[in-house]
Each structure stands twice: as C-alpha cells, then as structure tokens.
N, C-alpha and C positions, 0 to 999 in steps of 0.2 A: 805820402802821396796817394793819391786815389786812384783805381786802378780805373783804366779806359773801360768806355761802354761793350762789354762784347754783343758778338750776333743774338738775338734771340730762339731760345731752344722751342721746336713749336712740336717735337715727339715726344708722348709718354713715354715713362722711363722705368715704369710699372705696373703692377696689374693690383688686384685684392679685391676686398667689401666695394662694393657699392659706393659712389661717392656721398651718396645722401647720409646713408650709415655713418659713414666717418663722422658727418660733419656733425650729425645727433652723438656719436662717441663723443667727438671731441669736446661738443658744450658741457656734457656732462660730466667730461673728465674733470674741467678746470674747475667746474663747481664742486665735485666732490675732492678735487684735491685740495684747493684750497680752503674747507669745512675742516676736511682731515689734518692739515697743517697746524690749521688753527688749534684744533682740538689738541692736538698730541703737545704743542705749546702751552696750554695750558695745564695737562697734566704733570708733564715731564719738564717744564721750563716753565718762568715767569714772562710779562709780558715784553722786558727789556731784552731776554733773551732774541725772542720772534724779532721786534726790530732791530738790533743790531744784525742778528742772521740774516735779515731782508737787507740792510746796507750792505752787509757785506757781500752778498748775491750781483747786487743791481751793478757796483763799484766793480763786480767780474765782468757783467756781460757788458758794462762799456768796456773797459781796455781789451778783454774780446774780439768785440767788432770792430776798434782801431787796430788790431791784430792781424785780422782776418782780410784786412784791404790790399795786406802784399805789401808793407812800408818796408821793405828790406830786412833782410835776413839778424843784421843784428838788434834792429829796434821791433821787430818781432819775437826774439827770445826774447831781450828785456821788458816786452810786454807780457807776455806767457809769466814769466817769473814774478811780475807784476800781480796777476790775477794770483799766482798762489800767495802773493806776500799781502793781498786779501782777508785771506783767511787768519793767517797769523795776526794779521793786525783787527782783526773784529774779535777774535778770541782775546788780545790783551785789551783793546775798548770795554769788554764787557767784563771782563775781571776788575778791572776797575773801578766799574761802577756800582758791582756786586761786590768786589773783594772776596771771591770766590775762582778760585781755579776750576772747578768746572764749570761754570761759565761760559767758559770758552766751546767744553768740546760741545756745549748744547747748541753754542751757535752757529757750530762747524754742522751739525746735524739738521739745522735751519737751513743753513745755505744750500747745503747738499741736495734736500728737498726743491729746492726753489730749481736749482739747478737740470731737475730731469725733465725741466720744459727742454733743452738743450741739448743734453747727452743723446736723446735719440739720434740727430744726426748723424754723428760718430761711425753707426754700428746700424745703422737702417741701408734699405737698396738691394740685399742681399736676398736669399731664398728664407724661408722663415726658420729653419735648423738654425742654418749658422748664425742669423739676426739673434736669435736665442742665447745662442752661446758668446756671441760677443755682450750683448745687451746685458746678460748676467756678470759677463767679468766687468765691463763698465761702470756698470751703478757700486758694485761691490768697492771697485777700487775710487769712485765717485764720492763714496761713505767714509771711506777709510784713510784718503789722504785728507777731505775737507774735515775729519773730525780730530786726527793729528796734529795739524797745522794748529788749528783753532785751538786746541786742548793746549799746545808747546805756548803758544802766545797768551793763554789764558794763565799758567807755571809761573812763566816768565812776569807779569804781572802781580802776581800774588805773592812774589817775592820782593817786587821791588816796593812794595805796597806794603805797611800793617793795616791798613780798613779798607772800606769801602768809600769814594770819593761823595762826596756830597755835590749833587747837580740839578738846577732849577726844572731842566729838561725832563718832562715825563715818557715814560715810556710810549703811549700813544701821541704825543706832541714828535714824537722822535720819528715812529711810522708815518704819520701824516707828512712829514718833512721829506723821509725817502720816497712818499709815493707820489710826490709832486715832484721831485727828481726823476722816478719813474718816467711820469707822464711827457717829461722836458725832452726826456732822450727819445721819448717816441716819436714824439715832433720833430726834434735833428733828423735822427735818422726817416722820416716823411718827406722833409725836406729837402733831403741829399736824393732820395727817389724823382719827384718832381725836378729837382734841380738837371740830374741825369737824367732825365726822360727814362729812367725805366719800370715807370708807372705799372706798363703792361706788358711787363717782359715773362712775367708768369700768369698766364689767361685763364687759368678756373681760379676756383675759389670755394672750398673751404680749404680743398687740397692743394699739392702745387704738383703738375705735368701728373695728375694722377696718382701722386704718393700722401698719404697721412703727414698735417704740415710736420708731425713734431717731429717727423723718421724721415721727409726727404734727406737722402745724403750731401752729406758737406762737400765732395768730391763737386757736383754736378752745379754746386752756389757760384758762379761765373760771373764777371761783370755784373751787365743788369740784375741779373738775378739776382744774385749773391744781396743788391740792395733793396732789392723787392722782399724777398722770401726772408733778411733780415729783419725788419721795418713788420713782418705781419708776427714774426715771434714775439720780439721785443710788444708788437700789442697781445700776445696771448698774457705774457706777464704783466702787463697796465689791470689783464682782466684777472686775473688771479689776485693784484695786490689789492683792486680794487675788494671783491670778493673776502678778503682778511679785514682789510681797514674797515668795512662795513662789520663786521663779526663782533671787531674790538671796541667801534665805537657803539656798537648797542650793549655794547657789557660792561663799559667801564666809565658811559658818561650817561645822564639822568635826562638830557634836557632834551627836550621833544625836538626841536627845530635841527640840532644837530644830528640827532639821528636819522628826521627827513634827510639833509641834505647827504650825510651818506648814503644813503639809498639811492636818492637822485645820481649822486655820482656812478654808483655802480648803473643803474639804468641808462646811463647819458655814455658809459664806456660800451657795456651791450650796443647801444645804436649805434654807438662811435664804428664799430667792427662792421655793422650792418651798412652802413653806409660806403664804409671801405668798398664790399666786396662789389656794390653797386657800383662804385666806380671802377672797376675791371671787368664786372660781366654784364652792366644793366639791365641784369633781371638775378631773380633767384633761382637760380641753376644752377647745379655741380658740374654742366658737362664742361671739357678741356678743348671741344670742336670750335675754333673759333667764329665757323658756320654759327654758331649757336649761340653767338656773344656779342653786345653793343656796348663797350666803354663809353662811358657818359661823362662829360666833360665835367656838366653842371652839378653832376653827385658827385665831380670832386673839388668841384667849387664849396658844398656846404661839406663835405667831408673837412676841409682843410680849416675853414672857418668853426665848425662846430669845435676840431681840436683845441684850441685856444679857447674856447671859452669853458672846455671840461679841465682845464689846465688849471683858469681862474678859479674853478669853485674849489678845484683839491686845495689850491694856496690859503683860498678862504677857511675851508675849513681846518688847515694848519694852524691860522692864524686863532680858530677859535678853540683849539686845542691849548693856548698858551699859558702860559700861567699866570701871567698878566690880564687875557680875557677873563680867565674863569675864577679872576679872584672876588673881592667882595667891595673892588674900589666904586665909586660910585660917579657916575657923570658929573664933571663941573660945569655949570653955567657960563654962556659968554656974549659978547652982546652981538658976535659976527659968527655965531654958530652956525646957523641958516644959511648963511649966504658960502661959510666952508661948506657946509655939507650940497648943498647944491649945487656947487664950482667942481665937486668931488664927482658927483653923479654926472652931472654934462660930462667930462671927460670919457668915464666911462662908455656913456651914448657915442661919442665921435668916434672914439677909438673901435667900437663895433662899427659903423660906418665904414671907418677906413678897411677896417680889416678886410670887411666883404669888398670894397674896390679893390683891395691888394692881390686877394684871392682870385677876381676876374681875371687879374694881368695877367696872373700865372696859367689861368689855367683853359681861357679861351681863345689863346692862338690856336691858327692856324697854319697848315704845313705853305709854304710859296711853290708858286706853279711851277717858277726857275728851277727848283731843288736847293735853290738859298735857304736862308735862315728864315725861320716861321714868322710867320704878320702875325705882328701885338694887336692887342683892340686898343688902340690910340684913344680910345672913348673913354677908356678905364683907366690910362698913366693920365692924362688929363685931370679925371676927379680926384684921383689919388693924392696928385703932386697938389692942387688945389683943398684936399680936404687934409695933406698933410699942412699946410699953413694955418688954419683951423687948430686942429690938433695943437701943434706948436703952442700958441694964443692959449687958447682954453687951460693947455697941460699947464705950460709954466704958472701961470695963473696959480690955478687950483696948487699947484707944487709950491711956490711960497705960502703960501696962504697956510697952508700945514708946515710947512718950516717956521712960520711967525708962532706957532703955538710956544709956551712954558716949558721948562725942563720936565715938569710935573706931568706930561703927555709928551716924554720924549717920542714915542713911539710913532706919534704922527709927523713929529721932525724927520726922523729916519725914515720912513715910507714916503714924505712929501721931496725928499734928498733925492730917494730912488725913482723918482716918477722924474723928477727933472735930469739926472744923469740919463736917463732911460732915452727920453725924449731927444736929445741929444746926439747921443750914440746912433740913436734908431735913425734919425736923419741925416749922419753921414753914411753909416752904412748902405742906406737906398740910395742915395747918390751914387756912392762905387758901383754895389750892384748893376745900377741905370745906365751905367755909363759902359760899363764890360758887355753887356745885351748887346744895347747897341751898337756895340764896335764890332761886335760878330759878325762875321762873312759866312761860316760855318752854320750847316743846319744842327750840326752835333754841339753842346755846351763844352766849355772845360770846364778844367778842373777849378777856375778862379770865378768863372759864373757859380758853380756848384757853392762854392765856399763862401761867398758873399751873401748869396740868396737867403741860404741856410742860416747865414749870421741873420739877416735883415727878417727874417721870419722869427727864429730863435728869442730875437730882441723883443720884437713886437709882441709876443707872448707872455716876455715878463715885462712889460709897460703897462697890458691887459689887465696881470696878477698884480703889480703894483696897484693900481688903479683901483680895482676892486677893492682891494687889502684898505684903501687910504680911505673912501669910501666907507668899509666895514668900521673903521678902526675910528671914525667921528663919528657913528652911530654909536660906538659903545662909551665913547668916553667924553663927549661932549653932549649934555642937555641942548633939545635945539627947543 
C-alpha cells in the first residue's frame, strides 16, 4: 500500500555550499562518475560485467522504493532481503555467461558503484564529522557486502556450470535493455508523483529543503516527499546510465547513426532533468523561498510528454543493438511494403498527438473554489477520448498488417502482437482511470487513482516504444 500524502515540509533542514555550487558539483559529479565507472569496467572487468552490474543495481532500487513505501513490516524485510538476493543472483547471471567465478565479485563491485548515488542518504543530515565517519563505514560495508554476495553467487555458478553458457545477447544489447528499464521506472515513479500531487512537495531544485540531493536524509523522505525527492534520484541514475551507454556505444559499435542517437539520448535526458526542475521552480534558481518560485504547469506538460519519447529512442536503440539488426540479413521486397511502413509511421504521429492531450488532462487542472476535487479541462478528455478512437483504427490497422508478415520477419509479428495487446490494455486502463477521477469527491487522490493513472501512463509509454520499434523494424527489414 502506498503511504498517504503527508503535509508539505516548507523549512530548510540545512545549511552548506551555496546552492549554485551544489548544483555545478553535482553535474559534474554524475559525469565524472559515470566516465570513472566506465573506465575502471573496462580495465578490471569486461563489458558484460558493467551490464549485469548495472541490472543488478537498477533490480535494487526498484524493490528499494516498493520497500521504502511502508508496505508492512513483513513484506518490507522480504523486500530488503530481496535487494540483497540481487546481488547473489547478478553474480551467478554473470558466472554464467563467463564461466568465471569472478565474475561475480566484479559485478558486485559494479553495483556497489552505481549504488552511492543512494547510500548518501543513509548517513547525510548530520554535522560534517560524523557525516564522515558514518559515510566511511557505509560505503566500506556498501563494497563489501555487494562484492560477497555477488562473488558467493558467482562460486556457486561456477560449480554448477563446466563452461561458459553460449547467448545471442551481447553485452551492450544487455545495457541498452536495462537502460530502457531504467528509464520505465523513472516514468512510474513520475507518475505516482503527479498521480499524488506531490509534484511540489520539495520546492528548490537542484537541492532538496537546502541539502545536496544525494545526502538529503532518508529520515525526513515523508509522504510527498519521500515521492518527490524519490522520482529525482531515480533521474540522477537515467543520467549516469545514460552517460555509460553513450561511452559504450561509441567503443563498441562502428555505425555513425547509432552513436548520434546515443548522444541524442544523453542530451534529451540532460533537458529531460532541465525541464523537471522548470517545473517546480519556473525559472533557474536554487533558491528554496517559495517567494522566489512559479511552478509551471505547462513545463510539466512537456516535462511528462518529452519523457515517453526519450523512453522511445532508448527502446530504439535497443532494438538496434540486436543481433538480428546488426547482422548482414538484407531487406526482402514486398508488394505492401509502403503502405506497412506508412500505417507504422501514422501510428507513431497519433500516438504523439494523443500523448500531448493525455498530458494536458493531467496536468492543467485546476484547484475548485468549493475546496472539491480540481476542474479537469473537459477540452482535453474530449480530444483524448476522441483521438483515442483514432489511435485504436490506425493502431490495430498498422498491428495486423505486421502480424500478416512471414515467419522469416518474425520480429515484426512480435512488435505488431505488442502494439495491438498494447492498444488494448491502454484502453481499458484509461477507462478505469476515467472513471475513479470522476467519482472523486476528495480534492486528495487515492491510492486507486494513483495506481491506475500510473498504469495508463506506464502502458502508453510502451505503445510509444512499440510503435517506434514496429516502425524501425520495417525499415530495416522490408525494401519499400
């Protein structure tokens, strides 16, 4: 269960550097750490190491944050034990595929790294002595359990194993995979903010109530907060993974267009962050005085909208990661090529369309004078519900149309499968959704608007990535 909205905190909770300084630290931290990770990956480990390390990171801080919601004392330990049985299990993953017992403890030493976007919580809030001395026993023992675990799991593998397993999956097709997971959970958890209204429950920005974001304390993550101050970690790591995948894919693949588009991605997550903060403080300002701050609706109109479509490109360039994209098959001729691949594209178009209506509904109410529930802009479930009948048309369309292909292009059967279960889904979901809104008396959400919303956002995301994917996937394999 999800923990109710608490009050919002509106006192700083600390002092220090300058908030400009931070915010100049902090960019620099992620970039140098993420350079640093990369590097030492490549000395000390191979590249399957760093991605299993990075899965098994990303696979902590979701059951983490389902942890961290207060689900009750026992499905809280079993999540905790959870996250360590993480580690065990990325250390036998990667033994595995190496047939290599160490394997493991490199991956544990992956994770660990990924890991101290996090750990400062912990051990931050205090006077800088003891932040010292806790901060040191932290990472020490941060280092030392995730390289155990991982190491014990990586043994355990290498015994039950004589070789190393044979798998089609390359190491960066493996990263590109987790970092569009990445990107999915950032969106959940965005989701669950909007869905709770607690958009602006922490009002500066780079910092939160005046503390450095990696070292605000866990103590003080309360309701709102807790999914606020959440939601902007989870984006410091989108910016770090982004930051490696761009690293990897200019080392390890040849072709100009893909290494543009990693770039683009890391550039489109930089804006992604820049637009966040625009929508908590409407301007670039560190200050915390909310004298000093205009939350902008409309920057979270494209804030929410831009996120699904950086979502789509990471998918994409998954999909061009593949082993199947990057082999030496060559396009087959068909006499309905054209008219797939432009049934492919129209979807794509609607599905932007829709998105940016979806996004108004969400996010251009207004409060009611009564103190009831907030006025929707009736202008905007209008087009929606309207350009979702659209969508529908077009989608299914385009989705057979790629399920009529050959075995010999399974792959646009599969994508054209998922764009129609997608479509689907995503239409009942907004229904529920539509329907729990409306029935709200309460200016507060619950916990079933939250959860639906979330779904109905969540889905539409991967309708997007399908989309695109179905799209990419008849340009490479169909002559038009």
């Amino acid at each position: 269960m999800l923990m109710p909205l608490a009050q919002q905190v509106t006192d700083s909770a600390g002092t220090g550097s300058s908030a400009s300084r931070n915010a100049v630290a902090f960019i620099i931290a992620a970039a140098v750490a993420g350079l640093v990770v990369w590097i030492a990956a490549q000395r000390a480990a191979r590249p399957i190491h760093l991605a299993f390390g990075w899965a098994t990171a990303v696979a902590m801080w979701f059951l983490g944050y389902i942890a961290f919601m207060h689900p009750g004392v026992a499905m809280g330990e079993g999540l905790f034990a959870s996250t360590l049985a993480c580690l065990f299990a990325g250390g036998f993953a990667a033994a595995r595929a190496t047939g290599s017992a160490s394997s493991g403890l490199k991956v544990g030493l992956v994770a660990a790294t990924v890991n101290l976007l996090i750990v400062g919580s912990l051990f931050g809030g205090g006077d800088a002595d003891a932040m010292g001395r806790s901060g040191l026993m932290w990472v020490l023992g941060l280092f030392g359990t995730s390289a155990a675990l991982s190491y014990c799991g990586g043994v355990v593998a290498s015994r039950r194993s004589s070789g190393a397993c044979t798998s089609d999956l390359e190491p960066i097709s493996l990263f590109t995979l987790v970092s569009a997971a990445t990107v999915m959970l950032l969106l959940v958890t965005g989701g669950l903010v909007t869905g709770l209204k607690a958009g602006l429950a922490v009002p500066d920005w780079p910092n939160s109530f005046g503390h450095n974001m990696l070292l605000y304390p866990l103590s003080e993550m309360k309701g709102g907060i807790y999914y606020e101050h959440a939601h902007r970690l989870f984006g410091t790591l989108v910016g770090l993974t982004a930051i490696v995948q761009a690293a990897m894919v200019w080392k390890s693949d040849r072709r100009s267009w893909t290494r543009a588009l990693a770039l683009v991605i890391l550039a489109a997550v930089i804006a992604q962050g820049l637009l966040g903060a625009l929508r908590v403080t409407g301007t670039f300002t560190a200050s915390a005085d909310r004298a000093d701050l205009a939350p902008s609706a409309a920057w979270g109109v494209v804030h929410g909208v831009f996120a699904q479509i950086v979502f789509a490109l990471v998918v994409l360039l998954a999909c061009a990661q593949s082993k199947l994209w990057r082999s030496d098959a060559q396009p087959i001729s068909s006499d309905r090529s054209a008219k797939d691949l432009g049934w492919s594209k129209a979807l794509v178009g609607a599905l932007l369309v829709q998105l940016v209506l979806g996004a108004c509904y969400r996010h251009l109410e207004v409060p009611s004078p009564d103190g009831g529930a907030s006025i929707k802009p009736m202008w905007a479930i209008h087009a929606h519900l309207t350009m979702a009948a659209i969508v529908l048309g077009v989608g299914m369309h385009a989705a057979l149309r790629g399920m009529r292909h050959p075995e010999e292009r399974a792959v646009l059967r599969r994508f054209g499968g998922l764009v129609a279960l997608s479509i689907l889904l995503q239409i009942m979901l907004g229904f529920t959704a539509w329907m729990l809104v409306l029935g709200r008396k309460s200016p507060q959400p619950t916990v079933a608007d939250a959860i639906f919303t979330t779904l109905h956002q969540a889905t539409g995301a991967l309708l997007l990535a399908f989309a695109v994917s179905l799209a990419a996937w008849m340009r490479r394999l169909v002559r038009v």
